[in-house]
Structures are given as structure tokens and as C-alpha cells.
FIKOL-152008 format. One record per residue (C-alpha): x, y, z; residue number from 1; residue in one letter. Coordinates in pm, 1 decimal, decimal comma. Example, Ala and Ser with C-alpha at 12.3 -4.5 7.8 and 13.67 -1.06 7.14 Angstrom:
REM residues 2
         c1         c2         c3   pos   code
     1230,0     -450,0      780,0     1      A
     1367,0     -106,0      714,0     2      S
END
This chain:
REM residues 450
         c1         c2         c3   pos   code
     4533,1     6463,3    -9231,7     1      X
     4385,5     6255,0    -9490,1     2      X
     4197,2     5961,6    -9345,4     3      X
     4326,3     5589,0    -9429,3     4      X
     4120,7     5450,8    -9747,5     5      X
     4076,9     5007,4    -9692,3     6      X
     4048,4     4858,0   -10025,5     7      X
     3812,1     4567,3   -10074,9     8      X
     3964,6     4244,6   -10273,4     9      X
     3838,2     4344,7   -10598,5    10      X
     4032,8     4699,8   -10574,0    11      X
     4331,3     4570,7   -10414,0    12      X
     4376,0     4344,4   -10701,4    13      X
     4296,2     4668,0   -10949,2    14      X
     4582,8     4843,6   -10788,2    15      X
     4827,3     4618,5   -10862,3    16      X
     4765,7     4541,8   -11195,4    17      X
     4713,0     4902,8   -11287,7    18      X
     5079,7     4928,1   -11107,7    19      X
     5162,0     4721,3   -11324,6    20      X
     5051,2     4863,3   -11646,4    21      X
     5191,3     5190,1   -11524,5    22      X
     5557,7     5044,6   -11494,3    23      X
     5485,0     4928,4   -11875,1    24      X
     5511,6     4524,1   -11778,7    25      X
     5121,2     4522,2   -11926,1    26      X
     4903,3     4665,2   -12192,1    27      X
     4608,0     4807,0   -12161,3    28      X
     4453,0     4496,9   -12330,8    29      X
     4647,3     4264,4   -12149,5    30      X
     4548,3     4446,7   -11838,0    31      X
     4136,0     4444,5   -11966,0    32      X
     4171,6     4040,4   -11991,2    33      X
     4303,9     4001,3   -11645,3    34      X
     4068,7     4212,2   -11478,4    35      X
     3750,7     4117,9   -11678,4    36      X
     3662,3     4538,9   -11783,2    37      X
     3686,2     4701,0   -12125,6    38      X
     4017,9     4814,3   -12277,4    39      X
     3827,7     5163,3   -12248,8    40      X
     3741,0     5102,8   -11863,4    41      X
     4087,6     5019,0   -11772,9    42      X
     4228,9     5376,5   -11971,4    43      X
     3993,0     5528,2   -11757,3    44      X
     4082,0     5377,6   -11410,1    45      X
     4447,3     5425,2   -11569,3    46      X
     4439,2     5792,2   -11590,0    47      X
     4228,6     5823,0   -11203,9    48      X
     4489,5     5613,3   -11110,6    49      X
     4811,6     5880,4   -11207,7    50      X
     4605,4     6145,9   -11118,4    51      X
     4473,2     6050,9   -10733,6    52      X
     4660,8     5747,4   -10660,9    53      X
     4489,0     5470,2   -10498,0    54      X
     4226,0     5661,6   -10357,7    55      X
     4070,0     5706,6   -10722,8    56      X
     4032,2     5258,0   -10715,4    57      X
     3754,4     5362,8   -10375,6    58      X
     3381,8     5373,9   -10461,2    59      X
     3277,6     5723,7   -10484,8    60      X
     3004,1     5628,8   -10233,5    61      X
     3216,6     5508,1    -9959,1    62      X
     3160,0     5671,3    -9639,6    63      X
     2870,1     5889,4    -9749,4    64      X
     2507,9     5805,8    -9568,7    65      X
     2243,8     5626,1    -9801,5    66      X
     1945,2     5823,9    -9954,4    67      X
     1746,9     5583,4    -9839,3    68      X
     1838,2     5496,5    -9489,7    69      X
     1537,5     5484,5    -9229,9    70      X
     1538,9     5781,0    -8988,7    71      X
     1586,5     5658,9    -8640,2    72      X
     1280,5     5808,2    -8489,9    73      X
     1046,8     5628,2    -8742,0    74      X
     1245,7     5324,8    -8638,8    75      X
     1172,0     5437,1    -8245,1    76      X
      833,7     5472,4    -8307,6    77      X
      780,8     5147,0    -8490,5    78      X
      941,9     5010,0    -8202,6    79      X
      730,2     5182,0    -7954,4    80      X
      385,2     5091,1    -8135,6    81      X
      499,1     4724,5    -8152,6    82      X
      587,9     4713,7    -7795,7    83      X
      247,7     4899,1    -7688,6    84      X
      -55,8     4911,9    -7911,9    85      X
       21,4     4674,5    -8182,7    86      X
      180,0     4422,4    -7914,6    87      X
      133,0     4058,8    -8045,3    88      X
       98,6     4127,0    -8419,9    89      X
      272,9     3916,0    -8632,7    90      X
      572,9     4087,3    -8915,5    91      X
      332,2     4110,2    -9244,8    92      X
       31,0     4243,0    -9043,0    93      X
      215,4     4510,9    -8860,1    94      X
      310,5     4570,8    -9203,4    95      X
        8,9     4637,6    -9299,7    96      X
     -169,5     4851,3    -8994,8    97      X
      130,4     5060,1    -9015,9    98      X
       68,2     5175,5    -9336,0    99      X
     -327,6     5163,3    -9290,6   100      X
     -322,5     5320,7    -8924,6   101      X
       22,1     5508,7    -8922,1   102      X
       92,9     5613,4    -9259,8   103      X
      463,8     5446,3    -9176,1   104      X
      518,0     5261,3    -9545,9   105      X
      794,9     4984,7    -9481,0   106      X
      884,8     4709,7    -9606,6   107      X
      835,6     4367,9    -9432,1   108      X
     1191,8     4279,0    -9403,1   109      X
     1254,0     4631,6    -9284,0   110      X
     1037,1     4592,5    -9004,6   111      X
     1093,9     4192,1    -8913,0   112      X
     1491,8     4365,2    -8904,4   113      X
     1431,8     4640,9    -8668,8   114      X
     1184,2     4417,0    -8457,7   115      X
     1454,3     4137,0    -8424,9   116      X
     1790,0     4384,3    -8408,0   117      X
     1539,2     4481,2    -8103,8   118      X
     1429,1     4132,4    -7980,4   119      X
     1101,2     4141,3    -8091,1   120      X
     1065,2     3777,6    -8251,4   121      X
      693,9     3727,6    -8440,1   122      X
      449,9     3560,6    -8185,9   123      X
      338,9     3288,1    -8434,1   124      X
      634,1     3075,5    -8497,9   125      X
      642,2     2894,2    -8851,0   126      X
      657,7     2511,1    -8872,3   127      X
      908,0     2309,7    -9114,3   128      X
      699,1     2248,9    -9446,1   129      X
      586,2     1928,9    -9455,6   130      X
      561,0     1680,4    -9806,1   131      X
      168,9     1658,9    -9856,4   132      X
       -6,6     1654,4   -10181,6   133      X
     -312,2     1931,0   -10176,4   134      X
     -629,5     1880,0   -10328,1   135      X
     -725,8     2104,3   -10616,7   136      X
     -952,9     2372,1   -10565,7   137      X
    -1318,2     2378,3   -10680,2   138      X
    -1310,5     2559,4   -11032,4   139      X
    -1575,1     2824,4   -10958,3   140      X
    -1656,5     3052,2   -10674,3   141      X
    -2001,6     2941,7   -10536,7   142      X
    -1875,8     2562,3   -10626,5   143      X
    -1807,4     2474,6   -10236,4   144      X
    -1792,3     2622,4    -9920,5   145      X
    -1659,8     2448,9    -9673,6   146      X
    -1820,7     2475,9    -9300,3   147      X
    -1640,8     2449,3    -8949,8   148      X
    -1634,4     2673,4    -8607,2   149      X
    -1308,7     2757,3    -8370,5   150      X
    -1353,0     2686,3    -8002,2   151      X
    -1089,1     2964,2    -7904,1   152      X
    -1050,4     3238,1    -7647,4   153      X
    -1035,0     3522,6    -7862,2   154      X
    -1082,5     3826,5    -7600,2   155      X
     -783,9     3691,3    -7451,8   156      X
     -955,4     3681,3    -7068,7   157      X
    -1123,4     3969,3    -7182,0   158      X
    -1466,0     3763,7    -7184,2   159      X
    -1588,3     3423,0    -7186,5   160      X
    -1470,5     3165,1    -7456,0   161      X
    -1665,5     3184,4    -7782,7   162      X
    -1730,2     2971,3    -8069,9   163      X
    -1595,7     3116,8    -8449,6   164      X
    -1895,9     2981,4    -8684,2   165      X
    -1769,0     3076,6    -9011,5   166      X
    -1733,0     2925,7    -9344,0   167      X
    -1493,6     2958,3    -9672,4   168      X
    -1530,2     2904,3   -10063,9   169      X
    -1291,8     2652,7   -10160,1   170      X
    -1191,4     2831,0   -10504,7   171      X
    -1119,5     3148,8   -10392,6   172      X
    -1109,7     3143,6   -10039,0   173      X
    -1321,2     3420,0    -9956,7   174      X
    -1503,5     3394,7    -9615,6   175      X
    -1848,0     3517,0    -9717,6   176      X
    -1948,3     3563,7    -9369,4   177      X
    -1906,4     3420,7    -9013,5   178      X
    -2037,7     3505,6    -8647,1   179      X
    -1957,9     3465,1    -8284,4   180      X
    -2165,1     3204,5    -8052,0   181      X
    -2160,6     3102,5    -7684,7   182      X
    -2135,0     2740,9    -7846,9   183      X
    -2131,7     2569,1    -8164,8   184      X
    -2491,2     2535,6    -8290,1   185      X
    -2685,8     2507,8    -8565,2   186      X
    -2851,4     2807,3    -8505,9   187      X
    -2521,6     2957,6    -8592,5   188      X
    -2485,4     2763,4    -8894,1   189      X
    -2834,9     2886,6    -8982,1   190      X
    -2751,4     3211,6    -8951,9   191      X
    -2421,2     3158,6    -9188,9   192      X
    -2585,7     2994,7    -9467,5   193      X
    -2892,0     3240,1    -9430,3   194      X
    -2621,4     3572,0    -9447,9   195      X
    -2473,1     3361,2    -9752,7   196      X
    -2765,2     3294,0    -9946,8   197      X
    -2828,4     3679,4    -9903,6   198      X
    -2511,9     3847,4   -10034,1   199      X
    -2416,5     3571,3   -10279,8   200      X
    -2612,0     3241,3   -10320,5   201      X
    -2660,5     2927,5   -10286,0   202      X
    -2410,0     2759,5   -10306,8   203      X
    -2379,5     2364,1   -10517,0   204      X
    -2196,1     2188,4   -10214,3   205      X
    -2095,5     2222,1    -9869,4   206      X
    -1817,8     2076,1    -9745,1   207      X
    -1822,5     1980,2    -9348,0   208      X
    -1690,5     1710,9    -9056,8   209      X
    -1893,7     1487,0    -8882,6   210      X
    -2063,8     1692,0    -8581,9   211      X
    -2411,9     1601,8    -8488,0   212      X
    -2523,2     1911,4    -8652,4   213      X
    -2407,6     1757,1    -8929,0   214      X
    -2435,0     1366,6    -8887,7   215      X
    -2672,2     1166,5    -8692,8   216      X
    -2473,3      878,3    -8683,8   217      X
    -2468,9      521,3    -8905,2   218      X
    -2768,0      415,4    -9045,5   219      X
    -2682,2       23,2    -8970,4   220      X
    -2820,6       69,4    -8598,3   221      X
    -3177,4       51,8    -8681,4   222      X
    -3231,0      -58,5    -8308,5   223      X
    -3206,1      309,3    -8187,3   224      X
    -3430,0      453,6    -8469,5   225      X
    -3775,6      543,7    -8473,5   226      X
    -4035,8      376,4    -8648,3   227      X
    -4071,0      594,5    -8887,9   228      X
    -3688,6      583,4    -8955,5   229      X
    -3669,7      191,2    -8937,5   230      X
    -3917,9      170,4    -9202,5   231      X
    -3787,1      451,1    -9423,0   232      X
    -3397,3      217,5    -9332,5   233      X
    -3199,1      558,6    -9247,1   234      X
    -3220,8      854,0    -9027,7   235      X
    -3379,8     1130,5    -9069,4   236      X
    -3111,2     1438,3    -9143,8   237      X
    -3037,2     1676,7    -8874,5   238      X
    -3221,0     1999,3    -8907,5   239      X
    -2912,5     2153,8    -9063,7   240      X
    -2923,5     1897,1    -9323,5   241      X
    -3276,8     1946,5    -9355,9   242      X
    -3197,7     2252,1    -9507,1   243      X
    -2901,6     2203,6    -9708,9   244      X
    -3135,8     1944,5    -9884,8   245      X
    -3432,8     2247,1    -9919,9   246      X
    -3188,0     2444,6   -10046,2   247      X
    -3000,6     2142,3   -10292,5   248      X
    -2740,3     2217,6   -10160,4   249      X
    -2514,7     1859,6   -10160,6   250      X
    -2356,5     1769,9    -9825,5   251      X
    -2024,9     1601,7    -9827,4   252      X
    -1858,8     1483,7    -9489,8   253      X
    -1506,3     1500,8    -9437,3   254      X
    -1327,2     1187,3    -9290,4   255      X
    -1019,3     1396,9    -9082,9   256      X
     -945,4     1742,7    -9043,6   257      X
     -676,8     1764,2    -9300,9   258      X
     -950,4     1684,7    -9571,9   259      X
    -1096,2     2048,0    -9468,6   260      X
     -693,3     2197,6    -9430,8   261      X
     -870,3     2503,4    -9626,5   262      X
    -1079,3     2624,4    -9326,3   263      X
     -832,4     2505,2    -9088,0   264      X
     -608,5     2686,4    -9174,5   265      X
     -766,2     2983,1    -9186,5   266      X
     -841,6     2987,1    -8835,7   267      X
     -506,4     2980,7    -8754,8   268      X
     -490,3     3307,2    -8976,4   269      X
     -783,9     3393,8    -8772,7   270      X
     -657,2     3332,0    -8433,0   271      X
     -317,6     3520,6    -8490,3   272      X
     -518,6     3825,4    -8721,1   273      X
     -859,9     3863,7    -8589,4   274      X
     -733,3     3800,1    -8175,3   275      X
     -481,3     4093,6    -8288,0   276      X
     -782,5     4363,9    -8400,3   277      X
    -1030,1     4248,5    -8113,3   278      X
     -748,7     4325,1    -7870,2   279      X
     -664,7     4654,1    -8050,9   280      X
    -1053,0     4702,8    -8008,8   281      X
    -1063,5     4620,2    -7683,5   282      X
    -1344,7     4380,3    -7736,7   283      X
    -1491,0     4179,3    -7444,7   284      X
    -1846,5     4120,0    -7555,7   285      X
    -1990,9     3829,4    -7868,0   286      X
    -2185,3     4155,8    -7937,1   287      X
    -1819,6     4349,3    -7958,6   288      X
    -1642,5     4069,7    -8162,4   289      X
    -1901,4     4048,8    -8383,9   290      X
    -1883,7     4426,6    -8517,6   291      X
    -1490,2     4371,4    -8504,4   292      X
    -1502,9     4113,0    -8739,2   293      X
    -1765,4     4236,7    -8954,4   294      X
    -1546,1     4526,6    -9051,2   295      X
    -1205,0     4280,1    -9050,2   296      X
    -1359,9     4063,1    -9292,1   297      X
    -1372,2     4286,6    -9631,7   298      X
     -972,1     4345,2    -9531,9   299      X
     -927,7     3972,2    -9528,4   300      X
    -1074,3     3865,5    -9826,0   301      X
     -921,1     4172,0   -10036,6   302      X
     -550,5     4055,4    -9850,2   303      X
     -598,0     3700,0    -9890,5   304      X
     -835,1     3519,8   -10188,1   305      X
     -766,0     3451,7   -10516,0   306      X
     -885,6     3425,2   -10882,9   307      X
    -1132,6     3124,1   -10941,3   308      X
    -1007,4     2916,5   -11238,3   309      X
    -1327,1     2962,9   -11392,0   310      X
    -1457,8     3350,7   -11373,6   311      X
    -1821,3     3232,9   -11387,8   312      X
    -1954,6     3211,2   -11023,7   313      X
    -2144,2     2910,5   -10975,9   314      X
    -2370,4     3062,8   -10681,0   315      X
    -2748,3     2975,5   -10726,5   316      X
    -2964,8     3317,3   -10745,9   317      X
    -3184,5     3324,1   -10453,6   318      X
    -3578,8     3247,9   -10632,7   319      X
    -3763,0     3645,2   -10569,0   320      X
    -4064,9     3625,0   -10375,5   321      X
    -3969,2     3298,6   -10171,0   322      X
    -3983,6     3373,3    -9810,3   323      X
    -3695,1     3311,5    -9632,8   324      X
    -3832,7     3262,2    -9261,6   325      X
    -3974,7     2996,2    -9427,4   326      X
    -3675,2     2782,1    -9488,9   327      X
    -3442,5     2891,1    -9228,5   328      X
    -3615,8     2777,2    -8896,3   329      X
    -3633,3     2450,5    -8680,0   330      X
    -3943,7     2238,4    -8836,3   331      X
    -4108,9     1995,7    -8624,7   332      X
    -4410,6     1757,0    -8701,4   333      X
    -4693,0     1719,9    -8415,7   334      X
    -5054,4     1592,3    -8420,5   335      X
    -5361,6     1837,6    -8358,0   336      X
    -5521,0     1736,3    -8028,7   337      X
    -5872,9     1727,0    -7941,2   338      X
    -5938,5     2031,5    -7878,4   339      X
    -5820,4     2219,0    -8167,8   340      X
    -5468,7     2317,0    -8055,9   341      X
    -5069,2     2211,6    -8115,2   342      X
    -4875,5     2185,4    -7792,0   343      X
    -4525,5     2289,3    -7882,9   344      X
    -4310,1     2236,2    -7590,9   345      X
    -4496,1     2469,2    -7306,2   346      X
    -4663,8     2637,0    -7553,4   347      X
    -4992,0     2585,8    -7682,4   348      X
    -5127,0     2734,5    -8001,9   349      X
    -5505,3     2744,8    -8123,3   350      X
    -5579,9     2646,3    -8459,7   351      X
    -5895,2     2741,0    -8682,9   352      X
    -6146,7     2533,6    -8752,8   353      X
    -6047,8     2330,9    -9120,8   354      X
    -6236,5     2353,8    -9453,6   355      X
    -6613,7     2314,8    -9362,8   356      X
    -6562,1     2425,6    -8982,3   357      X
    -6409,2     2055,4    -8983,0   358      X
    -6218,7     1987,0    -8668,5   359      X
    -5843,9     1933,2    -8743,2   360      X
    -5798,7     1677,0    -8450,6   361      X
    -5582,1     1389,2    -8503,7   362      X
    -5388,3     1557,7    -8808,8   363      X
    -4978,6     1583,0    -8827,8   364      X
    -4919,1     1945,6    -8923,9   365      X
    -4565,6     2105,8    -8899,3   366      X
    -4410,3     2358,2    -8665,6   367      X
    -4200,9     2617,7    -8775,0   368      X
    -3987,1     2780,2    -8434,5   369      X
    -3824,0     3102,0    -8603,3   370      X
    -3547,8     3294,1    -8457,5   371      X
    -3736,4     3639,8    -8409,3   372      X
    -3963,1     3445,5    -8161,3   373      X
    -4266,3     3379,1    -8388,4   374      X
    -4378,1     2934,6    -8403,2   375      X
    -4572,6     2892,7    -8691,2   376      X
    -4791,3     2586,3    -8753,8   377      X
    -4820,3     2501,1    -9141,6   378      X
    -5091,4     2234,6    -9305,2   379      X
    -5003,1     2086,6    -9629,3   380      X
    -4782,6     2407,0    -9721,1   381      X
    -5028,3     2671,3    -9617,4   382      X
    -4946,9     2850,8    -9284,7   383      X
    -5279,1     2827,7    -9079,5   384      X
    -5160,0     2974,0    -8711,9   385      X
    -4899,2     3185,1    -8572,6   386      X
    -4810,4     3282,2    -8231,8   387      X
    -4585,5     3522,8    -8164,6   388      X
    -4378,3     3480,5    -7823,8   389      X
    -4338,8     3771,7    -7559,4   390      X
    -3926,0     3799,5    -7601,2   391      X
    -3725,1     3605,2    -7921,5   392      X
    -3501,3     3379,9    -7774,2   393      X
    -3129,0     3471,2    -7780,7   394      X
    -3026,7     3113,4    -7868,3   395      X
    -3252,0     2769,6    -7964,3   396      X
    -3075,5     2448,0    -7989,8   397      X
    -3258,9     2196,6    -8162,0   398      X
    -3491,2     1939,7    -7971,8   399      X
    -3426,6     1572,9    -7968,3   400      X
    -3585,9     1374,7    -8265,0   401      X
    -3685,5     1080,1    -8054,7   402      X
    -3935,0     1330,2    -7879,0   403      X
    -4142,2     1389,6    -8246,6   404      X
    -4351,0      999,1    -8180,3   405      X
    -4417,2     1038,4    -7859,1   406      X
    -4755,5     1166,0    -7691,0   407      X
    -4803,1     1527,0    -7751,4   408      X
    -4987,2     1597,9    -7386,0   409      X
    -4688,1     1732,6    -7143,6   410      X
    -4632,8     1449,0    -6899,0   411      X
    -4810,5     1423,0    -6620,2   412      X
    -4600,6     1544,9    -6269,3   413      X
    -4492,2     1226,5    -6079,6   414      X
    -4650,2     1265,1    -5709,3   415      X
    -4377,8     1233,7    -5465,4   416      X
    -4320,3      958,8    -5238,6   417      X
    -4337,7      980,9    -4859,8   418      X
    -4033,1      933,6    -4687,8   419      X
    -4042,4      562,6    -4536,2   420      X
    -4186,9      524,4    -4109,1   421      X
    -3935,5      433,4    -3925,4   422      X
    -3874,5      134,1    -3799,5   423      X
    -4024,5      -11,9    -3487,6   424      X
    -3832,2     -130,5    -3174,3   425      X
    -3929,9     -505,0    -3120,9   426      X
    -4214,4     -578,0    -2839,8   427      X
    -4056,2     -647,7    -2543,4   428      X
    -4333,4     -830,2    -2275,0   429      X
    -4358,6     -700,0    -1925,6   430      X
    -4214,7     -891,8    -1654,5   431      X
    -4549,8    -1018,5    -1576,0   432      X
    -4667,1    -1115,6    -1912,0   433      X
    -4812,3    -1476,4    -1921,6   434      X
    -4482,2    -1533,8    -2172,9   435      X
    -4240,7    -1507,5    -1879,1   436      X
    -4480,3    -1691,9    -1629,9   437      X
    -4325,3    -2030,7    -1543,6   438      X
    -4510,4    -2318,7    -1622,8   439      X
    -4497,3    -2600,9    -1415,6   440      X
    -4632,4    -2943,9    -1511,5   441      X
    -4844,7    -3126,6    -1293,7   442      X
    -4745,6    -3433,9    -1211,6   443      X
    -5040,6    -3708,3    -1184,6   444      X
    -5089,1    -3828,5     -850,1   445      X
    -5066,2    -4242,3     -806,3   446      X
    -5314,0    -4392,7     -691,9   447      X
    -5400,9    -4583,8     -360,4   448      X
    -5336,2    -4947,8     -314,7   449      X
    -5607,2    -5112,4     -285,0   450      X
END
């Protein structure tokens, strides 16, 4: 038995008029102008039409499965890897490690259908668009990076909480490199700007908030400067800044953190990509999420920046033959004591005797505390002592700048106090003590009558 054929609106309305034009009420260009189609088109539906009925007004492809229709087990599988190794990656990058990892090419609608047909909504939900007016970006790469770090828990419990220390170039938005720290320091920002200058340049500005690293405050409380610094009528810059100024590199401070939206948003990228791949990983170590995102970042930058306006980088070539160690340390100034040597914190280094076996006593030199564990003591330019520590420190946080005019001698250890004597009980006389004796007054005796 043949099976029932449903016509659609369109065919329906093609039957009758072709019944029409069959019982000779219409003309075949009569019949073309009510039905929108060629006088040629409707002789050929016409002569379907005698010949099968209304069976010949159905689309030959009704009924028949699609070329192109996804095989259930792919759509299983996809399931099953979402649900299990890829669990908590968002639609597009599932996308994407499916074809990378997998070799399962779909589109992104394909898979946000089967993922929601399954009840697998994306684990980053999307905000309403709001009406803000973005600032322009800078017209060459190299122009400005901005500079931030993400307090986050990216091993998910995994390990402790780590800092993101990264920065981004506002033209193209490249990351050109970025670390993991225990906390946000400006050794980590050292280390950024140092991996920066390597691979690309310097860079003309750098774009950052207001953190101490940063900022040392306002410059109209002269009260809580040193002299040095109330004579001079500002602070000295942070050792951070210290650098970007070595470097010339210009340092703007953003007001909020929607002036730096460029950087903040990509952590949110970061926090919903790079949390996906560390977990995937299985990283639980700084030392682990650092080689993770190492390798993630080449795949970010090739997924996600853009052409500069102008193709002519604007990075500054790194000048051959200048030392690096050099510039990318802590510097401190201290005075030579008598003796010859530079107390730096509990260390104490030994200088050489000056031009003329002249005794350098009394003379500000400056302290270089590199990363690899070697302090370096520098007069007028010329490194003059070195002193390489036992182990490199993991981390150094910069010391306070107050401490640079005080006495260079450590302090001498307070001697402690003796607990207080105790109290004694009041003196309490005997019963026979002359106090309790009772004293009687004589009483004069009269004398005789005469």
C-alpha cells in the first residue's frame, strides 16, 4: 500500500491551481502569474502532474536521510568526551580540541546542539551587551602593553592559589609572555618584561593600575618622605618603575579597571581556557602550570590577535652587548663602612681597596641583588665586588625604601628585661613591738601644802 504523501502550503496551493489548469479554467500563463514560476516551470509540473498525480507536487527528497547527517556514535562520543575528559570546556573551545585532539571536525552550532539536546549548557554564561564606547587600539604592535596579574584558583583545589602575572599588546592583543607566582610581585613583573624584551622588545609604553609595585603613593605628603625625597619634592619610583624608566619605557596609570578592559578581559578568557587545559593536564604544581601555559600560549595568540593598523612593529631592538643582569635586578644604595665592606641585609661583602689602595669608607655605592643569587656592589658604573650566595632565592620581594637612610650597622639586640619581684606583704610588728606597747602618761604629782 502506498504510504500517505502531506503536502506543505506551497504544494497544496500548486495542486489546486494545476487542477485548475487541467479542467481548462486557466492558462498556463495565467497559472505562471498566480504561482510566481515560469510559463515553462508550470508545463513541466503540468505534465508530472497527469502523469503521477499529486505525488509528482512532493520534493523528491522527502523521506530520504541527508548526506550529511552526523552519525550517532560520533555524536555519543562527543557526548562522552564532554561529559568526561573535556568536562567544563566551553562550546567554541571544545570545538577546537576536538578537531586538534580527536580529529572530530564539527561545527560549533553542531556541537552547542548536541550538548544542549543533551543538557549540557556552556559553563561560562554570557552577559547582556552593555552600551560603552571602547578606546581605540594603539596603532602598532610594540606601541603598549598593558600589565596586570589574576588572583585565581586555577588548579581548581588541585594546589594552592596562584597569581597570573601576564601582560598584553594593546594593538594586537598578543600576550607575549606571562608566568605563575605564589603572589603578585615585582619579581614577577621583572621576569615578564625581562622574557619580553628578549623575544620582542622594548616596548614605548606600559599601561598598568595603581599597585605599589607600580605607585608609591601622592607626592603632596612630603611628611612621610625621606630627605632625600623631600628635597628632590616627589618619591622616588618603585623598583619596577625604576626600570621601566632604564628601559624608557613610559608608565601610564590607569584610574579604574575598565580603562585596562583589554587585559581584563582576557583573564576571563584565561580563567575559562587556560583552567580548562591545566585540568586536562592535571596540573597541581606553579612549576606544572607554568609548562601548561607555555605551550597554551602560541594557540592563544594564533586563535585570538589581530592585525595592527600599522604593520611596522614599534618594539625597541634590545642594544647587543648590554648586559641584561644589569638592568633587571633590585638596586639599592648603601655607604662603605670602615672597614672596607657593604652590609647588605645579613650579608656582608668585602670590597677592594680604591684607586691608590685608597680606602672606600664613607662612599654610597649601589647594590645590585640578582635573581640567580649573585649581590653585586657597583661604584660609579663599574662593578667592583660580587658575592655569590650559597642557594638563589626562589622569590625576593623588594625591601622598604625608608630603610636606604638609615645606619648601615645591623641593630644592636635589645637585652631583655627581667620579669618584675614581686611584691612584698606589708610589715606586720610582733605583738611585743614597742609600736603596740601602751603608753601611759605620767601624771605630775601635786605638791605638799606647805
Amino acid at each position: 500500500m502506498r504510504d500517505r504523501i502531506v503536502l506543505n502550503r506551497t504544494e497544496q496551493r500548486r495542486a489546486i491551481v494545476l487542477a485548475h489548469l487541467e479542467s481548462g479554467a486557466l492558462v498556463n500563463r495565467e497559472a505562471a502569474s498566480v504561482l510566481g514560476l515560469s510559463e515553462r516551470q508550470v508545463q513541466r509540473l503540468h505534465r508530472a502532474y497527469r502523469e503521477q498525480g499529486v505525488a509528482a507536487l512532493a520534493h523528491g527528497n522527502r523521506g530520504r536521510t541527508a548526506h550529511n547527517l552526523l552519525d550517532p556514535a560520533v555524536a555519543e562520543r562527543l557526548l562522552d568526551l564532554a561529559r568526561e575528559k573535556y568536562r567544563g570546556f566551553n562550546h567554541q573551545h571544545l570545538t577546537e580540541m576536538l578537531a586538534e585532539e580527536e580529529g572530530i571536525l564539527l561545527s560549533r552550532p553542531t556541537v552547542r546542539r548536541i550538548l544542549l539536546e543533551a543538557g549540557l549548557t556552556s559553563p561560562r554564561p554570557r552577559r547582556a551587551p552593555k552600551h560603552r564606547r571602547r578606546r581605540d587600539r594603539a596603532p602598532q604592535e610594540g606601541f603598549m602593553l598593558q600589565l596586570d596579574a589574576s588572583r585565581h584558583d586555577w588548579l581548581e583545589g588541585r594546589g594552592p592559589y596562584l597569581s597570573l602575572v601576564g601582560g598584553i599588546d594593546d594593538a594586537t592583543g598578543k600576550v607575549p609572555w606571562a608566568c605563575f607566582r605564589d603572589q603578585e610581585d615585582a619579581q614577577g613583573y621583572f621576569l615578564l618584561m625581562r622574557e619580553t624584551v628578549v623575544r620582542h622588545g622594548i616596548p614605548m609604553s606600559a599601561y598598568a593600575d595603581r599597585h605599589s609595585i607600580f605607585f608609591q603613593g601622592k607626592e603632596a605628603k612630603l611628611e612621610k618622605l625621606s630627605l632625600e625625597e623631600q628635597l628632590a619634592g616627589r618619591r622616588e619610583p618603585t623598583q619596577f618603575g625604576r626600570l621601566l624608566n632604564e628601559l624608557g619605557v613610559q608608565l601610564i596609570h590607569a584610574l579604574s579597571p575598565q580603562a585596562k578592559g583589554r587585559i581584563e578581559r582576557l583573564w576571563g578568557t584565561f580563567q575559562d581556557r587556560l583552567a580548562s587545559e591545566l585540568r586536562l593536564a592535571g596540573a597541581s604544581t606553579a612549576d606544572q602550570a607554568n609548562q601548561v601555559l607555555w605551550r597554551f600560549l602560541p594557540k592563544h595568540n594564533r586563535r585570538f590577535s589581530v592585525a595592527a593598523q600599522d604593520t611596522r612593529p614599534a618594539w625597541v631592538e634590545w642594544e647587543k652587548g648590554r648586559s641584561l643582569d644589569e638592568l633587571f635586578c633590585f638596586k639599592y644604595q648603601r655607604t662603605v663602612l670602615n672597614d672596607n665592606t657593604v652590609r647588605f641585609e645579613e650579608h656582608l661583602i668585602d670590597l677592594p681597596p680604591g684607586p691608590r689602595r685608597r680606602s672606600l669608607a664613607g662612599t654610597r655605592v649601589e647594590v645590585h641583588e640578582r635573581f640567580d643569587g649573585v649581590i653585586a656592589v657597583f661604584l660609579n658604573g663599574v662593578c667592583i665586588a660580587t658575592k655569590v650566595l650559597a642557594e638563589a632565592p626562589k622569590a625576593l620581594r623588594t625591601r622598604q625604601q625608608h630603610r636606604l637612610a638609615k645606619r648601615q650597622a645591623p641593630p644592636r639586640p635589645r637585652p631583655t628585661p627581667e620579669p618584675p619581684r614581686p611584691l612584698a606583704a606589708p610589715y606586720k610588728p610582733p605583738p611585743n613591738h614597742p609600736w603596740r606597747r601602751r603608753i601611759l602618761a605620767e601624771t605630775p604629782a601635786k605638791p605638799a601644802n606647805p
